[in-house]
N, C-alpha and C positions, 0 to 999 in steps of 0.2 A: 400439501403445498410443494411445489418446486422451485427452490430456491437457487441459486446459480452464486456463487462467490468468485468474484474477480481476485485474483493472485499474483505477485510477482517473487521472483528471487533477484537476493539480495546480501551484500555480503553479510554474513554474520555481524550485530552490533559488539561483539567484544573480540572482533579481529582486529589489529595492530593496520592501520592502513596505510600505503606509501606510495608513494607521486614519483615514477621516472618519466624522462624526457615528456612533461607535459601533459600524463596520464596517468591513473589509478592501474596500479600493477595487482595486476587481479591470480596470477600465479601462486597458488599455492592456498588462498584464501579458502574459506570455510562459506557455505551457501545456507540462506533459513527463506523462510516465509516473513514475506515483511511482518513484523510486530503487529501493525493497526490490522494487514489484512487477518492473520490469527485471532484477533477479537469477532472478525467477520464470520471464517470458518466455524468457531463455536458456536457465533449465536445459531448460523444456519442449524448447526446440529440440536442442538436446543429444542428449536423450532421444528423441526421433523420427529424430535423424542417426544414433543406434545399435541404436534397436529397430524402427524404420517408425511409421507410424500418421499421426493428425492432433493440428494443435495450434489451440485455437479458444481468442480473446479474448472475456472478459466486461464489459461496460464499463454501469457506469451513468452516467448524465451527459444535459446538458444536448446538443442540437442541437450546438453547438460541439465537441461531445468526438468527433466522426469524426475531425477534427485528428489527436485525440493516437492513436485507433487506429486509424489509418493511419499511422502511426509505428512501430506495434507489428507492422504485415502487412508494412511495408518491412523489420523485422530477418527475415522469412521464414514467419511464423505463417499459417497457411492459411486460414481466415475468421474474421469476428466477429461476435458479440450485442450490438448495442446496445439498452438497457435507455433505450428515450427516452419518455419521458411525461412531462409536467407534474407529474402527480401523486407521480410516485418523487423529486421535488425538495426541499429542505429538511428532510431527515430526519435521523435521529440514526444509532449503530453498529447501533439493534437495527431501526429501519425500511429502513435498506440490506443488511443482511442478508436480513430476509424475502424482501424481492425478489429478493434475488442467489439463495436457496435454492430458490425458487419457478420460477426459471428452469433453475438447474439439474435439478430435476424433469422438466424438458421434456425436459433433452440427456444422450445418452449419452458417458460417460466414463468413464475407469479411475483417474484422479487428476486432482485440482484441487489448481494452487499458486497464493499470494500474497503477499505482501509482508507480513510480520512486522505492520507497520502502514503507515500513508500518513504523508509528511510535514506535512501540512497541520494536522489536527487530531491526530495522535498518541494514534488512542484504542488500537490495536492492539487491538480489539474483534470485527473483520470475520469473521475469519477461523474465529474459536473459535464465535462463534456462528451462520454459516453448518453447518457439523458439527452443533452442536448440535439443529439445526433438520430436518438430512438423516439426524441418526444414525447420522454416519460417526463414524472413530477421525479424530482431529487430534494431528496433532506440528507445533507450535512453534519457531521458530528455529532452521531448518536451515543445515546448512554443507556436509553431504557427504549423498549420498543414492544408495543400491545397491538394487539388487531383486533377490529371488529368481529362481533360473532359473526359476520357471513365470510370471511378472509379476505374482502374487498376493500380492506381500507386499514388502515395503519394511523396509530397515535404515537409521536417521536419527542423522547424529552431529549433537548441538548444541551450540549454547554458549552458555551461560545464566546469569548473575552468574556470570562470571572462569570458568566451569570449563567442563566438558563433560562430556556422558552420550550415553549411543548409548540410543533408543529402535525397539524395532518395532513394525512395525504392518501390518497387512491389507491386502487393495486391497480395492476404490477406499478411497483417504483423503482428507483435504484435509492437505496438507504448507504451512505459510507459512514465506516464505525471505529470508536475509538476507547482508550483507555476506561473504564469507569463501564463499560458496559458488560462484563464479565471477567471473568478468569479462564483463561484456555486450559484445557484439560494438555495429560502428557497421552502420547500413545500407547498404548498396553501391546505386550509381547503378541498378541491373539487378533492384533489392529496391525501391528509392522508384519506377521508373516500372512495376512489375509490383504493386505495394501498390493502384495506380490499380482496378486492373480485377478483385480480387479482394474477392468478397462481403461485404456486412457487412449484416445481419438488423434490421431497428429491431422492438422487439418492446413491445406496450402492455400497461396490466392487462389489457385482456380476454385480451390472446395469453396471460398465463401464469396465468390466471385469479386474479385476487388483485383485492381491495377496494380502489378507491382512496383510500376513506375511513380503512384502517387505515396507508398510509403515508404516504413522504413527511414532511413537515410538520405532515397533519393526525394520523397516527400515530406523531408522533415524543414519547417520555419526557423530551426531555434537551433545555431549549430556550436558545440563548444570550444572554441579553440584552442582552450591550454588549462591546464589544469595547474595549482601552485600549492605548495603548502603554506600554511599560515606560518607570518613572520615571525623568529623564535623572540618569547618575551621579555623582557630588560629585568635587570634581578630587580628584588623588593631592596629598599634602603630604610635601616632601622636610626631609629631619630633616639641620640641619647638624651640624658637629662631627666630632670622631675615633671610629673604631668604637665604642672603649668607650663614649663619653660617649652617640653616635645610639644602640647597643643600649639602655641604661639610659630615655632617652628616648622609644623608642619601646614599652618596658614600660608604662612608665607614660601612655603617651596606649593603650596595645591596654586596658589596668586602668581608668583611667580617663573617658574618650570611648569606647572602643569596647565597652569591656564585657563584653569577650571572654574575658580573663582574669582 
């Protein structure tokens, strides 16, 4: 099978993050594989350590994002598309899409996963509307994922507010995947110094023929215009007295001050 994983970089979940004049000051910050799409990376490998095939990273980003997908060739992935142009920069879910669909156009594959959403902006947009675009079947927040004995079809358990449903689906699909559906492996010393010498594609509008005027920034719907830190919280106020009397008292500040009741 060839499997294709959608990827983004993103900052590190345990970097310290800070808002100047109206934006996320990205100076200095540390760069990963979004979390959900690393469940994606794995399962692909998974999937090639039991059926054969190849497993190919799709990455849009700036110059800087080899970094992170060379991260993704160290867990064992066999080449990547870097999606690098200026023009594919500052876009929304539906101009990162076009491009993601656009490329996949070009490559042959039997299933594309990704990450339920990215941590960064949380549109969980990517995924549904790449399919969208290709007029493939998409299943949603995967946890388990089996296929048919001929590799033409896919059985998906998910779990989706508190419950679960098994969905199928055809091949090629695009599956996006999330927590519960594995454990990502680390890279081994013999994966980060073989990650070196293993391809990765820089690919422009002209390579995937697409307008540079309809993405990006200059094609993007959804534009942000200020970024704020969340307002700092009010201390907590300790209620003295004996249980009954604090219960009774904090009735009436949740009744009165908070308003809640």
């Amino acid at each position: 099978m060839n499997v294709v994983v959608l990827i983004k970089r993103v900052p590190d979940t345990e970097s310290k993050i800070q808002v100047k004049g109206g934006k996320v000051v990205t100076e200095g910050l540390s760069w990963i594989i979004s979390p959900y799409d690393e469940y994606g990376v794995e399962e692909a490998l998974r999937i090639i350590e039991k059926h054969t095939g190849k497993v190919t990273l799709l990455c849009l980003g700036p110059e800087e994002a080899k970094e992170t997908i060379r991260k993704g060739l160290a867990l064992g992935a066999d080449e990547a598309v870097h999606l690098n142009d200026p023009a594919f920069l500052g876009g929304d879910a539906s101009t990162t899409a076009k491009v993601l669909a656009a490329a996949l156009k070009k490559m042959q594959f039997d299933l594309v996963l990704a990450g339920k959403q990215a941590v960064d902006e949380d549109h969980a947009q990517v995924g549904v509307r790449v399919a969208e675009l290709l007029n493939l079947p998409e299943v949603n927040s995967v946890i388990k994922i089996d296929f048919g004995d001929d590799k033409k079809s896919a059985k998906c358990l998910r779990e989706v507010d508190g419950d679960r449903d098994i969905a199928e689906t055809a091949l090629p699909a695009i599956i996006t995947t999330q927590q519960g559906l594995n454990e990502p492996r680390y890279p081994s010393l013999k994966g980060i110094m073989g990650a070196k010498k293993k391809p990765i594609k820089d690919w422009k509008a002209a390579d995937i023929g697409i307008d540079p005027a309809t993405v990006g920034a200059a094609g993007a719907k959804l534009e942000v215009v200020t970024v704020e830190p969340p307002p700092a919280r009010p201390p907590g106020k300790i209620i003295p007295g004996d249980a009954a009397t604090a219960a009774k008292e904090l009735v009436r500040l949740l009744h009165e001050e908070a308003k809640v009741i």
